[in-house]
Structures are given as structure tokens and as C-alpha cells.
C-alpha positions as CSV (number, residue, x, y, z in Angstrom):
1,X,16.7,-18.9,22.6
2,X,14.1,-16.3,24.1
3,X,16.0,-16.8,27.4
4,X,19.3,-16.5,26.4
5,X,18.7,-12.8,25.1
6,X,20.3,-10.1,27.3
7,X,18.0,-8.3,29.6
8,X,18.3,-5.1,28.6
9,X,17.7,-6.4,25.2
10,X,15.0,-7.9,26.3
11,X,13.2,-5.1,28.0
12,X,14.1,-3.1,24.7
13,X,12.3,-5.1,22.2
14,X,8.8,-5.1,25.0
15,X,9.4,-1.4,25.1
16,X,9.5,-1.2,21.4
17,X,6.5,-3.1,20.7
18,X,4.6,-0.5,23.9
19,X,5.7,2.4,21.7
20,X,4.3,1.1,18.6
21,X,1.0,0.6,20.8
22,X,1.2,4.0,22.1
23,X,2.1,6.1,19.6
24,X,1.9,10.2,19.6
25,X,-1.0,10.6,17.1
26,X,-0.2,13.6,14.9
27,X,-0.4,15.2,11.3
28,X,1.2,14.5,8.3
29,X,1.4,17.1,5.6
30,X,-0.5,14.1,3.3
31,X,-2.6,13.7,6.7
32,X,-3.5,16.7,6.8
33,X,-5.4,17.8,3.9
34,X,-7.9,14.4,4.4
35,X,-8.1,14.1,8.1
36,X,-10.0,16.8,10.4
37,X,-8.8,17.5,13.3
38,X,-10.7,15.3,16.0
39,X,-9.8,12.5,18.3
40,X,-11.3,10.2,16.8
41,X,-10.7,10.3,13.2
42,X,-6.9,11.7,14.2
43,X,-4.5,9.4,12.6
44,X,-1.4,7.5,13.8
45,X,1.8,8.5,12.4
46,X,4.9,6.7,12.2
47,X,8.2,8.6,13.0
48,X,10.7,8.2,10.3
49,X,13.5,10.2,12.7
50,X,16.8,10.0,10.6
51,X,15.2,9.8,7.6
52,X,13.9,13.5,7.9
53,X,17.1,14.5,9.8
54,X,18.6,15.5,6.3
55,X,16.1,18.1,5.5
56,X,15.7,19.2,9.5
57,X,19.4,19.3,10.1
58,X,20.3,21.1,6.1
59,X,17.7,23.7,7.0
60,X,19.5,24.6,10.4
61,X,23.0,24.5,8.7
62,X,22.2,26.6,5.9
63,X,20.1,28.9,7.8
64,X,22.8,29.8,10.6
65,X,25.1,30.2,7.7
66,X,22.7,32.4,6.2
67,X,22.1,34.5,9.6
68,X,25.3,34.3,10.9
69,X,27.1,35.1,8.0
70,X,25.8,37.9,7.6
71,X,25.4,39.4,11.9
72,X,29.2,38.8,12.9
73,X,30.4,41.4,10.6
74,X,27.3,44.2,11.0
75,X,29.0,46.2,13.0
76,X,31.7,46.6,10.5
77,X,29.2,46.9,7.7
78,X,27.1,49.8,9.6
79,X,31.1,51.8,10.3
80,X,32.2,51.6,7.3
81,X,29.2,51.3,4.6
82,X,26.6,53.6,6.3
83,X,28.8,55.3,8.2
84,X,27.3,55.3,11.2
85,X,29.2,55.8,14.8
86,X,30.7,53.1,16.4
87,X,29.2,54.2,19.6
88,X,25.3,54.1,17.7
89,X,26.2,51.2,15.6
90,X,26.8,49.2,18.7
91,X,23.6,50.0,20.7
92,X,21.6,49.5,17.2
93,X,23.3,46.0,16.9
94,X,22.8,45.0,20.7
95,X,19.0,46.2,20.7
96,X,18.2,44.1,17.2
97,X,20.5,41.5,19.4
98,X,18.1,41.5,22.5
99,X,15.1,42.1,20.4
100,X,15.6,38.6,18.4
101,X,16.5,36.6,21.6
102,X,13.3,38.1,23.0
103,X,11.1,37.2,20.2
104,X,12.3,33.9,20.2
105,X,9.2,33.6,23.4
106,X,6.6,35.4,21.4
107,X,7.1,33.0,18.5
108,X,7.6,29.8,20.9
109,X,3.8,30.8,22.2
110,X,2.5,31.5,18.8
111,X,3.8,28.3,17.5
112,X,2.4,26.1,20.7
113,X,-0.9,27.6,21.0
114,X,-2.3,28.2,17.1
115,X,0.1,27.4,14.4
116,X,2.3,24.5,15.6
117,X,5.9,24.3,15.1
118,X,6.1,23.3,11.4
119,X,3.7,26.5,10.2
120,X,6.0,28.5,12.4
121,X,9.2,27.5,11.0
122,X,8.1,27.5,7.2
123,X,6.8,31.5,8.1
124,X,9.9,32.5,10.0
125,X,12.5,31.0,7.0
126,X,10.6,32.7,4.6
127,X,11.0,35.7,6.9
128,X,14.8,35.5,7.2
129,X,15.1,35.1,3.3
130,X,13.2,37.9,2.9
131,X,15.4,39.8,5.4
132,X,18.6,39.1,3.8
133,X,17.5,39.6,0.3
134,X,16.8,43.4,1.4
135,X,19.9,43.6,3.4
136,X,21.9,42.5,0.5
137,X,20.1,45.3,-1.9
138,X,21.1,47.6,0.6
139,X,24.8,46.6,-0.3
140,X,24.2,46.2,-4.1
141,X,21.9,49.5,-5.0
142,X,24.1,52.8,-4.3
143,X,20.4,54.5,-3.7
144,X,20.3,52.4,-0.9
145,X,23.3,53.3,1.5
146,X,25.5,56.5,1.8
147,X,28.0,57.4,-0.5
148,X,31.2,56.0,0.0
149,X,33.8,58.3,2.0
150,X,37.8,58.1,2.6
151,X,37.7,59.4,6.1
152,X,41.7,59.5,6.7
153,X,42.2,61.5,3.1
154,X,40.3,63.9,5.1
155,X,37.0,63.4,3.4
156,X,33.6,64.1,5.0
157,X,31.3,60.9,5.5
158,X,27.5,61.6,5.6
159,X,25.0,59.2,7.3
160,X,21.8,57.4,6.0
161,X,19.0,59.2,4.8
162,X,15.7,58.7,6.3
163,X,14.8,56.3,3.6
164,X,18.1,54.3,3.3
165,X,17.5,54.1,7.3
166,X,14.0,53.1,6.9
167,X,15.0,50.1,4.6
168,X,18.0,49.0,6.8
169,X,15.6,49.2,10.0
170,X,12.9,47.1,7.4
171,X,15.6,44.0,6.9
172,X,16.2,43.9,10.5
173,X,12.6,43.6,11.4
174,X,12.2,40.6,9.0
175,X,15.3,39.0,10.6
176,X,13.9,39.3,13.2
177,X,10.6,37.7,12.8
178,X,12.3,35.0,11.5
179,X,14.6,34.6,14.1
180,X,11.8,34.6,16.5
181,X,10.0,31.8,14.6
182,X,13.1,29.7,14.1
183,X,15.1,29.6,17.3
184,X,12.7,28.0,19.7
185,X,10.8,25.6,17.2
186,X,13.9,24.2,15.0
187,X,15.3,21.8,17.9
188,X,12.0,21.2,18.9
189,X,10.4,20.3,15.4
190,X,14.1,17.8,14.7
191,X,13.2,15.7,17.9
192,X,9.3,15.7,17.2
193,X,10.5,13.5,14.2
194,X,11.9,10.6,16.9
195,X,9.0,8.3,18.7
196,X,9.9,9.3,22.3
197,X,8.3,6.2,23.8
198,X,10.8,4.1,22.4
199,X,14.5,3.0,23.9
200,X,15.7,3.8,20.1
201,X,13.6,6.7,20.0
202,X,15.1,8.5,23.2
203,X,18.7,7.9,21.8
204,X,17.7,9.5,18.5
205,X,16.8,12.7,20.3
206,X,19.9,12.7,22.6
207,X,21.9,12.2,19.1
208,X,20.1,14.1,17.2
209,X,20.9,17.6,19.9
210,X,24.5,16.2,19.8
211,X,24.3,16.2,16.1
212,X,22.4,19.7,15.7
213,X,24.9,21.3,17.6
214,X,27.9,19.8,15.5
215,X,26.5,21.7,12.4
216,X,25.5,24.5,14.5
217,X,29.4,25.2,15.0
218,X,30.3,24.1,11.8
219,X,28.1,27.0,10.3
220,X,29.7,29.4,12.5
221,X,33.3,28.3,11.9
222,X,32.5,29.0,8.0
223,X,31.0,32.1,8.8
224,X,33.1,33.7,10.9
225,X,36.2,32.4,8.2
226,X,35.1,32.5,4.3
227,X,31.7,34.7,4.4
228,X,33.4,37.5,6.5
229,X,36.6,37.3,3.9
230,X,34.2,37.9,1.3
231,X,32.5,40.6,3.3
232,X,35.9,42.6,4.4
233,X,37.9,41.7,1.1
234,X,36.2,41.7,-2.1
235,X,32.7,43.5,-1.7
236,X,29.9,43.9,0.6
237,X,27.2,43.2,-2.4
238,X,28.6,39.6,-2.6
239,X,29.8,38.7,1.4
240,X,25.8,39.4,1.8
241,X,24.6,38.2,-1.4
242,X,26.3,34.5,-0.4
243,X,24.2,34.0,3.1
244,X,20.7,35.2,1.0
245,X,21.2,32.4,-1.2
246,X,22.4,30.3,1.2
247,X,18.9,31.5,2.8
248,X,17.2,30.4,0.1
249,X,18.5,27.2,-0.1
250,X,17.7,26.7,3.7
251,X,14.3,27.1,2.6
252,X,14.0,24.6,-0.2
253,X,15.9,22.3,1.8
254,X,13.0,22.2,4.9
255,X,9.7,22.1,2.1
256,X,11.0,18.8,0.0
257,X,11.4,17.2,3.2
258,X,7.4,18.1,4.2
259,X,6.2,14.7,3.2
260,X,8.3,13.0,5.5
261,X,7.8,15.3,8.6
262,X,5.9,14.5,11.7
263,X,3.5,17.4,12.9
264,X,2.0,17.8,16.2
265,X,-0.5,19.9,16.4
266,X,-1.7,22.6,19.1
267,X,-3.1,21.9,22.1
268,X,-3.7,25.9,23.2
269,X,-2.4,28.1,25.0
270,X,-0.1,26.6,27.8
271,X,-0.2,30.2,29.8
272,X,-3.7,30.2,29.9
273,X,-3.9,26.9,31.9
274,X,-0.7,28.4,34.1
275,X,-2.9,31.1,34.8
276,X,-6.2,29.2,35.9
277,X,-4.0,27.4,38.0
278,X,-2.4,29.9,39.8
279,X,-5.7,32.2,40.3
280,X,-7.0,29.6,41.7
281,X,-4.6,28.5,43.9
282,X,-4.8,31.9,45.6
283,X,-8.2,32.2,45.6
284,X,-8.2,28.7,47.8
285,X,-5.0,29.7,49.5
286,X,-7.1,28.8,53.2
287,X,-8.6,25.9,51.9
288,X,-7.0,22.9,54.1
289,X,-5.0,20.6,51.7
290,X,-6.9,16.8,51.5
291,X,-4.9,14.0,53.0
292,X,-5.6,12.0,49.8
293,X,-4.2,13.3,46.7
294,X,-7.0,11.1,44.2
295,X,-10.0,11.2,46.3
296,X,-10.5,15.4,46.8
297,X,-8.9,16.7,44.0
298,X,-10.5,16.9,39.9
299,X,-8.1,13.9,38.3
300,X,-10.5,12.9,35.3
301,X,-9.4,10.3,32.4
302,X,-6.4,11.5,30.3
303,X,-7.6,11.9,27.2
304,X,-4.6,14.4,25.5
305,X,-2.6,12.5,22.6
306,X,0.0,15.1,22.7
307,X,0.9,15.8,26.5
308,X,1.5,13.0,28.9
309,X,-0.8,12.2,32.2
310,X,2.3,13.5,34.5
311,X,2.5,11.9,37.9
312,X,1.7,13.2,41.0
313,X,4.6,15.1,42.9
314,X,4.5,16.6,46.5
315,X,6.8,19.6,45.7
316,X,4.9,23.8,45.9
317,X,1.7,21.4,47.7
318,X,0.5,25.0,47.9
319,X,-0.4,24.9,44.5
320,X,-2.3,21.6,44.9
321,X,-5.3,23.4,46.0
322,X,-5.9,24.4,42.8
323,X,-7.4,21.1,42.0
324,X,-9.2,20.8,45.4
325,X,-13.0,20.1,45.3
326,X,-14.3,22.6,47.9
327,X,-18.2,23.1,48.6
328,X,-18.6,26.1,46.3
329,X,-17.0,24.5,43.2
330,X,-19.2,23.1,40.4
331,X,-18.4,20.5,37.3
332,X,-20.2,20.8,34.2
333,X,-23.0,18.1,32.9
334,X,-19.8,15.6,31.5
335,X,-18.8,15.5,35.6
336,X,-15.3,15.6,34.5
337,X,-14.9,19.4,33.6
338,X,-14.6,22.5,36.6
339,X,-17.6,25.0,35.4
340,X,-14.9,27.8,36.6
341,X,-11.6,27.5,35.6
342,X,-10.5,29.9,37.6
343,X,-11.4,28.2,40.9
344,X,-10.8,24.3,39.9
345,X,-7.7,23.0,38.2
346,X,-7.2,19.4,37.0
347,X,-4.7,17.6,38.4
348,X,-2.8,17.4,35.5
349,X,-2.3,21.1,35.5
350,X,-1.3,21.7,38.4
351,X,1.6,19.7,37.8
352,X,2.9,21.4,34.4
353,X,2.6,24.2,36.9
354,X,4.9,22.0,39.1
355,X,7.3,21.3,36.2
356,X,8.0,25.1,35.4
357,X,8.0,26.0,39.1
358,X,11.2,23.1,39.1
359,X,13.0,24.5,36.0
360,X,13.2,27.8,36.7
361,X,15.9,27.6,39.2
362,X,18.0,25.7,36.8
363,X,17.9,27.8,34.3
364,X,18.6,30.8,36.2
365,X,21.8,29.0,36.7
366,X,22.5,29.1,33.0
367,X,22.1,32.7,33.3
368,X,25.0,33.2,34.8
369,X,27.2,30.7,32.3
370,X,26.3,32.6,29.8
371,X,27.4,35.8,31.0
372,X,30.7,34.2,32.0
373,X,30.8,32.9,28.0
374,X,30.1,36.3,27.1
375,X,32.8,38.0,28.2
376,X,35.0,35.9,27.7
377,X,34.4,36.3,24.2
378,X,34.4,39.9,24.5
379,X,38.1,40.5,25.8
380,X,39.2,37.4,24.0
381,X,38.9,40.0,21.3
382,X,40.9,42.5,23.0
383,X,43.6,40.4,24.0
384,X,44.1,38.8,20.7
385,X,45.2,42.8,19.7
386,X,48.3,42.7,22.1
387,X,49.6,39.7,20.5
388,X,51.7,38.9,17.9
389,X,49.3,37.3,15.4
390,X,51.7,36.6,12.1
391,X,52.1,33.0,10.9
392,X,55.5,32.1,10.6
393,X,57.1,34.3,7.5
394,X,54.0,34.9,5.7
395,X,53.3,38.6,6.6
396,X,49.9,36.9,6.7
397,X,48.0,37.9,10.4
398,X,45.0,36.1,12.4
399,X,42.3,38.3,12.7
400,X,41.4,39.4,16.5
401,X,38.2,38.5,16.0
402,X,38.7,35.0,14.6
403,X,39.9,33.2,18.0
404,X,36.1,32.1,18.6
405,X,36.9,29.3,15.9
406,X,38.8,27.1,18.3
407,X,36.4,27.3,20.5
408,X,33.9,25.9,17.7
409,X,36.7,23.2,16.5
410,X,36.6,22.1,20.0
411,X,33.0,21.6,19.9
412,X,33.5,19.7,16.2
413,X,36.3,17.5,17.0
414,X,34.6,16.2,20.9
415,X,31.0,16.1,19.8
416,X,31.1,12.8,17.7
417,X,33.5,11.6,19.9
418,X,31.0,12.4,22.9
419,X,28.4,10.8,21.0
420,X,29.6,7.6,19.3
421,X,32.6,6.5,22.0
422,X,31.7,8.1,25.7
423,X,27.7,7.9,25.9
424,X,27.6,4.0,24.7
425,X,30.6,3.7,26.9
426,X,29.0,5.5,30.1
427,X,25.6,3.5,29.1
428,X,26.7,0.5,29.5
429,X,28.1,1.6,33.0
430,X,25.0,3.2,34.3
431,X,22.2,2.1,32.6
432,X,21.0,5.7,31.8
433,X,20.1,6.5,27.7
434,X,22.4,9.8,27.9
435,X,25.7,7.8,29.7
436,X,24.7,10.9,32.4
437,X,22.0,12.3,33.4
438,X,21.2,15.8,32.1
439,X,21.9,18.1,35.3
440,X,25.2,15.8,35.8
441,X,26.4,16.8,32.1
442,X,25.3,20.8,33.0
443,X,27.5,20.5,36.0
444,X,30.2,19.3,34.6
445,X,30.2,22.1,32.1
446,X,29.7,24.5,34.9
447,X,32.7,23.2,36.3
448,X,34.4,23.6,33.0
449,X,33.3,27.5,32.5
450,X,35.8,28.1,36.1
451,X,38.2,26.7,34.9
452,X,38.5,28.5,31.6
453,X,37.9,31.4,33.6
454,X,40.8,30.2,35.5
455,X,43.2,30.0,32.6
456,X,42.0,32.9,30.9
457,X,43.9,34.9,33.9
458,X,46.8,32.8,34.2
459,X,47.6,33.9,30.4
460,X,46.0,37.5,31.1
461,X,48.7,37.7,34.2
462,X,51.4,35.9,31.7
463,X,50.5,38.2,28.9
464,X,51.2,41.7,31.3
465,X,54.4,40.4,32.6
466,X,56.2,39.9,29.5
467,X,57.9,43.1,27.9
468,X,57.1,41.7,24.3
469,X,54.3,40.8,22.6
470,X,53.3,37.2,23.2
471,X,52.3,34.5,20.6
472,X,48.8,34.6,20.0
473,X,48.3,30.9,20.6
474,X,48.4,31.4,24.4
475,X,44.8,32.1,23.8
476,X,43.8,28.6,22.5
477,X,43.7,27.1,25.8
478,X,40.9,28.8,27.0
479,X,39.1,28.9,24.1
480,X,39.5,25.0,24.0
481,X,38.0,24.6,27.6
482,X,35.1,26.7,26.7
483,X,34.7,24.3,24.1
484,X,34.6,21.6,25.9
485,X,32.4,23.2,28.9
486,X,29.9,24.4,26.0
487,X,29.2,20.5,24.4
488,X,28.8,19.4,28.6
489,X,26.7,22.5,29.8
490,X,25.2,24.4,26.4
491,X,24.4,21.0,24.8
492,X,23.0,19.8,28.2
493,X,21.0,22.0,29.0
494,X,18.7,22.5,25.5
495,X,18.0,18.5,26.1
496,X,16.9,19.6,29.7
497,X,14.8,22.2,28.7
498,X,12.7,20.2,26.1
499,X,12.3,17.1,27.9
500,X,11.5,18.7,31.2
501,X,8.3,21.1,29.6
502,X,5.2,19.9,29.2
503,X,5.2,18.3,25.1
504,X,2.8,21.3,24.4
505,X,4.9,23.9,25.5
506,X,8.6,22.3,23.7
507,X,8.6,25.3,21.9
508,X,8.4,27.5,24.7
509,X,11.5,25.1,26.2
510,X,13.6,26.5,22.9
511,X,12.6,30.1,23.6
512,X,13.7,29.4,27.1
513,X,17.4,29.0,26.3
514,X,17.4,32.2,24.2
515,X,15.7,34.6,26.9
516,X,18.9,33.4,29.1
517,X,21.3,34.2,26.0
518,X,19.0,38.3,26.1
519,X,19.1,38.3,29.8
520,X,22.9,37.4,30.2
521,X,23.5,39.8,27.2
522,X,22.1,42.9,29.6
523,X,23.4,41.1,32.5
524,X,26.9,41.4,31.1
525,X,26.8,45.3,30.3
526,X,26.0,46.0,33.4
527,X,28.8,43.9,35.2
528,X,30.9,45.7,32.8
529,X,30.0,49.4,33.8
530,X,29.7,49.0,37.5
531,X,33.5,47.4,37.1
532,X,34.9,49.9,34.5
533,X,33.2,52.8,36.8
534,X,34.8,51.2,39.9
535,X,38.1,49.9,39.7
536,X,40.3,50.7,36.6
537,X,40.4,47.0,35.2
538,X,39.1,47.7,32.1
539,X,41.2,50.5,30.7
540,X,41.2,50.9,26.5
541,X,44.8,50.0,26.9
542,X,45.3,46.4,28.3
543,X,48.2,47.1,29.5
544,X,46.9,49.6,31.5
545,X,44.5,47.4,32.7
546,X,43.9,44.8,35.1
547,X,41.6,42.3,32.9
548,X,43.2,39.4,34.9
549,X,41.6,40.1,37.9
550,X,37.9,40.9,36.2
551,X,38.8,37.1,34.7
552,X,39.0,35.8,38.3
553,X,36.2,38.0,39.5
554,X,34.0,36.4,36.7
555,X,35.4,33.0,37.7
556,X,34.2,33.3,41.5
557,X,31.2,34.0,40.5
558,X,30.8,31.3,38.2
559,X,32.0,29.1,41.3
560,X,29.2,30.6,43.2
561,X,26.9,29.7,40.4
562,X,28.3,25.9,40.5
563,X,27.5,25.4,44.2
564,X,23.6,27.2,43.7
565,X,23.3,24.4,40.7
566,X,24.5,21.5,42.6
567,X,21.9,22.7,45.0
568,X,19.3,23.1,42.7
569,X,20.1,19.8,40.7
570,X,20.0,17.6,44.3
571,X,16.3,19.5,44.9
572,X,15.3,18.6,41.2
573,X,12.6,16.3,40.6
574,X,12.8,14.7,36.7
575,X,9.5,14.6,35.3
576,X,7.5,11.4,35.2
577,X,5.0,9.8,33.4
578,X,1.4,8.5,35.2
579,X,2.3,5.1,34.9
580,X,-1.5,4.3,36.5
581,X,-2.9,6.7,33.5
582,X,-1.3,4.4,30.7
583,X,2.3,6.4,30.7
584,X,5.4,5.8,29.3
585,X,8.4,6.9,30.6
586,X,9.7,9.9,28.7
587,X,12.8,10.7,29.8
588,X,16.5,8.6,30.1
589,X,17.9,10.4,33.7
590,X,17.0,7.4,36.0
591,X,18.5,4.1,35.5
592,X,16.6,2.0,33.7
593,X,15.7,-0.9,36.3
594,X,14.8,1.7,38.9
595,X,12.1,4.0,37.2
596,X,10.9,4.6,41.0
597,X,13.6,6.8,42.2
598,X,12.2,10.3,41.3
599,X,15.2,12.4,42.6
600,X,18.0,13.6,40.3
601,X,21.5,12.4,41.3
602,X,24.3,14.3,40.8
């Protein structure tokens, strides 16, 4: 009977019963209060995964509904309630932008070094309600905003006071905190709840981002339709009332789940360890490298229940010195511990060192995605005015602005299908957990982003021939191949991120993605100056124009981009477990019957 069972099933159900052997020991809230925090009293914890997913997944829905609710119509709410100029309103809205995407790293290294990511998130909702609540008095109390003004009866409209200013500014710097709290740590904290040493366990987390990002763009698709009616056509007090309650709701949603959530601790700061390494590697920089990696260099007994003994890889050798022995260096009395850290690295450090060194050209990649997404969405905007956007007979028109939502139906509609029909499908075919492997699904939606940079000037080029205005739905193509290149490449790449990093710096992994969201944000203002002070593309009148050949600018260098990833990806080294050291392998991008093979296809 025993024989008869599939192989793969077979290697599943040993690999189960490893993983129940081996299991991340961590802190319940129940845990918690009983336990102290030591190795050997620390006790093991059973990962419920989809049973918490309701109270980690209805957090993240309410809370970008909440959020994002209420940011896609600021700039229309600073205009027109505080009366503030466009020009000002903008640069206020694109520094709280960069500010929050920036934060996103300061509350990824709090959360990994003292607090751990649960403490984090339950501060940073809190924060956000708090921020809302304010920003929805500001709306409700006439002390708190300008007088209203009718600017074309010929009326004068006055700005904010210093105080109405102060409390605006004071609701932005608690959505802010939040947002710095909650961006890196949500995904993070969802996939802690799946046993990762476990063949069902790594197919929860794959889901589980394919499944986060489905209600991710489900959020935005009912924020950028109902909350912003309610915003621009019955009253301001209520459009931002609705997301504050919806807020607060978020945050009752994530506390009745906190008996059921898994909670890793902190392990310390990550940096400091990055640092030691790296000091120390310079300070040896003339010390000859050994021959033998395990007989010269400080590999004590893994002892971490978080992080993983990682194996040993012979990519930046220059930093292997770090863990060299030489005459001068000292252990303490254990014999297992440098007496400087500053001139002797472990082993094991040196290659989280390794594993940043080995992102970082990835993501620089996704750098440059992002800035092709951006503007996109930018003229998107602008084209959408020089259409005809009335349905049928109805008198009824499409706002400009509201074009974005096929790209998010796109991302609705293919995600489960993804998910449930094409990753079993691909499985079965490769023998890989994700159908793919990770940089494989990135370049595929690199590949995607030129061709919707591709279409986006064909209709561009069709839109400035024609004499009269053409149907707005010429714009759904692109959009939909945006969609489709952000569930390959968007999707793809926050999977990469946390299972590349070290599992104490996961947080730092969700921060990661954001600082490439800040940096392409900058990135694309200053493509857009240098070309609008150039060239006459990117006149205020399309027509007038030349926004098809910016489109196919953008798109060469996004082709550019593609080649420097397929290079990077074929250099890439996936992360792997000691398996000398007692590890389990952690992550699905090698076939399963050859864990050997250490190099990344693609």
C-alpha cells in the first residue's frame, strides 16, 4: 500500500512529519504572558495559517480602504476645501507620499530589532485610526478648515490659518506613522502564520501573497469608485468619515484574531551584524582567503530558532574574510564567540551579508518598473480628458481619473485564476511549489510592462491622428496589460523579497518594496522635467504634444531594464538552507528532486 503511494506524495508526508520536528519556536499572545523569553523554556507553536488569514487578510482590506479612501482624492480636498494652490497642494501631497514610503524602512527596523512585527502593526493601526479620525474633523468642524469660497462668482478664497494648518500637518504625521508600521510588517506578519518547513506550508505563503494582493486591488477598486463619489458628491465630512470607521473596524478586526496569531520575536538589530561584517572585512582586506572554508573561518553550532544556518556560497569571497581566524583575533571563554566583533564575523553573517549583496541588483530592477507604472498612470489621466467619456445616452461620463480600475479588475479576475488553475497546472510540470520560479514570474512581468508601454503609444499615435474625439475604451488595453504584468512582476517580486532576507530582517524585505515605490516616485519627476525641458512632448495640450513618443522612450528603457534583469536573475543565487547544520529547505525555486542546483534558471 506504502509503495503504491506517488513519490511526490511520499516525500510530502516525510517532509511534513520534519516540519513538525522542526518547528519555528515562537510566541503566542497566551504564550506570552507565562513564558520568558529564553531558549530553553521558549515554547513550540503550531501555525494555524488559514485559520488566522481572516483576521490578517480583513485588517489589510479594511485598512487600504481606510487609507486609500481617503489619499486618492487629497489633492482635490486640499483645492477645493482648504484652498490651497494646486501647485503647493501637489508638492505637500508628493512629500507626505515619499515621506510614508520612506518610513516604511524606519518601522521595518524597529519592528525586527525591538518590537517584532505584531507590536508594530497593532501601534501603526492604531496610528492610522487616529490619523483619519483628525482628518475627518478637519472636514466636519468649520473651525477647522477655511471658509468655503465660490471662486468663479468672483469670490476671494483665503487659506488655512496657522492652526487649521497645524492640525492638517498633525493627521498627516499619524498616517504616516502608521503607514510606516504597517506596509513592511502586514505581508510579513500574514506569512509568519504558515509553517515554512512544510510542502503545505510553502504553498500557503505563495497563496496567501496571491490572495493579499486580490483584496489589495479590491480595496482600491472600491475606493477609487464609491468613497471618492461620496467624497466629490455628497460631503467631505462623510467621504472621510466612511474610511475612519472603516479604520476602526481594521483595527478590531486584527485584535480578536490575537489568540490565534503566531509571533516571532526579535532577534536584534540585523544592521548591526551587516556592519560588524563589513568593518571587518576591510580591516582584513590583505588577509589571504583559507583554502578551506570550515577549518579557518568562526562556524560555531547554530543555535537561532528564528533565522536559518544558511549555506555556504562562494559569491563577494571578499567578504569571507570577515570570518577568517587570523593571529590577532581572540574568542571569548565559550570558544565559540569573536571577543571583537568588529574584526571576526561568524560564518553565518557573512552570508546574510551575501544574501543582501545578491538582492540588491534585482531590486534595482524593480526600480525602474515602477517608474514605467508610474507614468503610465500619470498620462493615462491625461489622455482619458481627450476622449469621449459618455456611456451610451446617459449624459452620464467616466471620470478621468477612474481608468486605473481596469487595471485593478485585471488583477481581480487573473489572480484566482493564477492561483487555483495555472500554478497546480505549471507544478505538476516542473516540480517547483510556485509553477515558476520567482525571478521567472518578475521577468515575465517585465516583459509585460514593454508591451503595455508598447500599446499605450499605438493608441497615443491613434488617438492624435483622428480629427474627433475617440472612445475612451481605447485605453483599456493598456491598462489590462499592466494588469496582467503587475500579478507576474508586482506580485513576484514581494514573494522574492521576503523569502530571499534573512527570517529576521522579513520586515525589512516589506520596507524594501516600498523604498523602490519612493525612489521611482522621485525617479519619475525627474524623467519628466529633463523631457518637458528638452523636447516639447509634454505640452498641457495633448494635442500639442508628442506623449507617444515619451510612451516609447519609457518602453526602451524598460527593455533595457529586461535585459539588466535577465542578467541579474542568471547571476542569482536562491538562498539555501545548511543542510549539515539541521536545515530545511526554505524556499520552492529549485525543483524539488534536485535541491543541489543552487543557480536560478530563467
Amino acid at each position: 500500500m506504502e509503495a503504491a503511494k506517488p513519490q511526490q506524495q511520499r516525500e510530502e508526508e516525510q517532509e511534513r512529519k520534519v516540519g513538525m520536528e522542526k518547528t519555528v519556536k515562537v510566541f503566542s499572545s497566551e504564550e506570552e504572558a507565562d513564558s520568558p523569553w529564553s531558549d530553553a523554556d521558549e515554547p513550540v507553536q503550531n501555525h494555524r495559517g488559514w485559520k488566522a488569514m481572516p483576521y490578517v487578510i480583513g485588517n489589510e482590506t479594511f485598512e487600504k480602504l481606510g487609507t486609500i479612501g481617503t489619499l486618492s482624492n487629497m489633492l482635490v480636498y486640499l483645492t477645493t476645501v482648504y484652498h490651497i494652490p494646486s501647485v503647493s497642494a501637489a508638492t505637500l501631497l508628493n512629500i507626505f507620499s515619499g515621506t510614508s514610503n520612506l518610513a516604511t524602512v524606519a518601522g521595518a527596523f524597529i519592528s525586527d530589532t525591538y518590537l517584532g512585527r505584531y507590536n508594530t502593526l497593532a501601534a501603526a493601526t492604531i496610528s492610522s485610526f487616529v490619523g483619519l479620525v483628525i482628518l475627518t474633523l478637519t472636514a466636519a468642524l468649520h473651525s477647522l478648515h477655511p471658509p468655503s469660497c465660490n471662486p468663479k462668482a468672483g469670490e476671494q478664497c483665503h487659506g488655512p490659518s496657522g492652526g487649521q494648518l497645524a492640525v492638517l500637518l498633525a493627521s498627516f504625521f499619524f498616517l504616516v506613522v502608521g503607514a510606516g508600521g504597517i506596509r513592511p510588517c502586514n505581508l510579513a506578519f500574514g506569512a509568519d502564520q504558515f509553517n515554512p518547513r512544510t510542502a503545505d506550508g510553502r504553498r500557503g505563503i505563495a497563496s496567501f501573497f496571491n490572495w493579499y494582493y486580490f483584496t489589495f486591488t479590491v480595496a482600491m477598486m472600491l475606493s477609487a469608485t464609491v468613497i471618492i463619489y461620496l467624497q466629490s458628491n455628497v460631503n467631505w465630512a462623510l467621504g472621510l468619515a466612511v474610511p475612519a470607521a472603516l479604520m476602526g473596524l481594521s483595527c478590531a478586526v486584527f485584535f480578536m484574531g490575537t489568540r490565534l496569531y503566531v509571533r516571532v520575536r526579535p532577534e536584534g538589530s540585523p544592521f548591526t551584524s551587516f556592519a560588524h561584517v563589513l568593518v571587518a572585512a576591510v580591516r582584513k582586506r590583505r588577509l589571504p582567503l583559507p583554502d578551506e572554508t570550515s577549518s579557518q573561518m568562526l562556524d560555531p553550532p547554530h543555535r537561532s530558532k528564528l533565522v536559518s544556518k544558511l549555506a555556504y556560497t562562494d559569491q563577494f569571497t571578499c567578504l569571507d574574510r570577515a570570518a577568517v581566524q587570523g593571529p590577532e583575533d581572540e574568542l571569548n571563554a565559550d570558544g565559540k564567540t569573536a571577543a571583537d566583533p568588529w574584526r571576526l564575523c561568524t560564518l553565518q553573517q557573512v552570508e546574510e551579508v551575501k544574501c543582501l549583496a545578491r538582492i540588491i541588483p534585482v531590486w534595482s530592477s524593480g526600480i525602474v518598473y515602477f517608474v514605467v507604472l508610474t507614468q503610465l498612470g500619470t498620462y493615462t489621466v491625461l489622455q482619458a480628458a481627450q476622449t469621449d467619456r459618455r456611456l451610451g445616452r446617459s449624459g452620464f461620463e467616466i471620470p478621468q481619473g477612474s481608468f486605473v480600475v481596469f487595471n485593478m479588475l485585471t488583477l481581480t479576475l487573473w489572480i484566482p485564476v493564477y492561483d487555483r488553475l495555472l500554478v497546480p497546472a505549471l507544478r505538476r510540470i516542473t516540480g517547483r511549489e510556485g509553477g515558476i520560479t520567482l525571478l521567472q514570474r518578475i521577468g515575465v512581468g517585465l516583459a509585460l510592462s514593454v508591451a503595455t508601454m508598447a500599446v499605450a503609444a499605438a493608441v497615443e499615435h491613434e488617438r492624435r491622428r483622428r480629427s474627433a474625439p475617440m472612445s475612451c475604451f481605447w485605453l483599456v488595453p493598456q491598462q489590462v496589460v499592466a494588469g496582467f504584468s503587475e500579478a507576474f512582476s508586482g506580485i513576484g517580486q514581494t514573494e522574492f523579497y521576503y523569502r530571499q532576507f534573512p527570517e529576521n530582517m522579513r520586515s525589512v524585505a516589506g520596507a524594501l518594496y516600498f523604498l523602490g515605490f519612493a525612489l521611482a516616485s522621485y525617479a519619475s519627476g525627474l524623467m519628466v522635467m529633463v523631457v518637458h525641458r528638452t523636447t516639447s512632448w509634454l505640452a498641457e495640450d495633448l494635442d500639442e504634444g508628442r506623449v507617444d513618443l515619451f510612451y516609447l522612450i519609457t518602453g526602451a528603457i524598460a527593455a533595457v531594464n529586461l535585459v539588466y534583469f535577465v542578467a541579474c536573475a542568471r547571476w542569482y543565487r536562491f538562498k539555501k538552507a545548511d543542510q549539515d547544520a539541521g536545515g530545511v529547505e526554505l524556499d520552492d525555486d529549485s525543483p524539488r528532486k534536485n535541491d543541489s542546483a543552487s543557480a536560478a534558471s530563467v
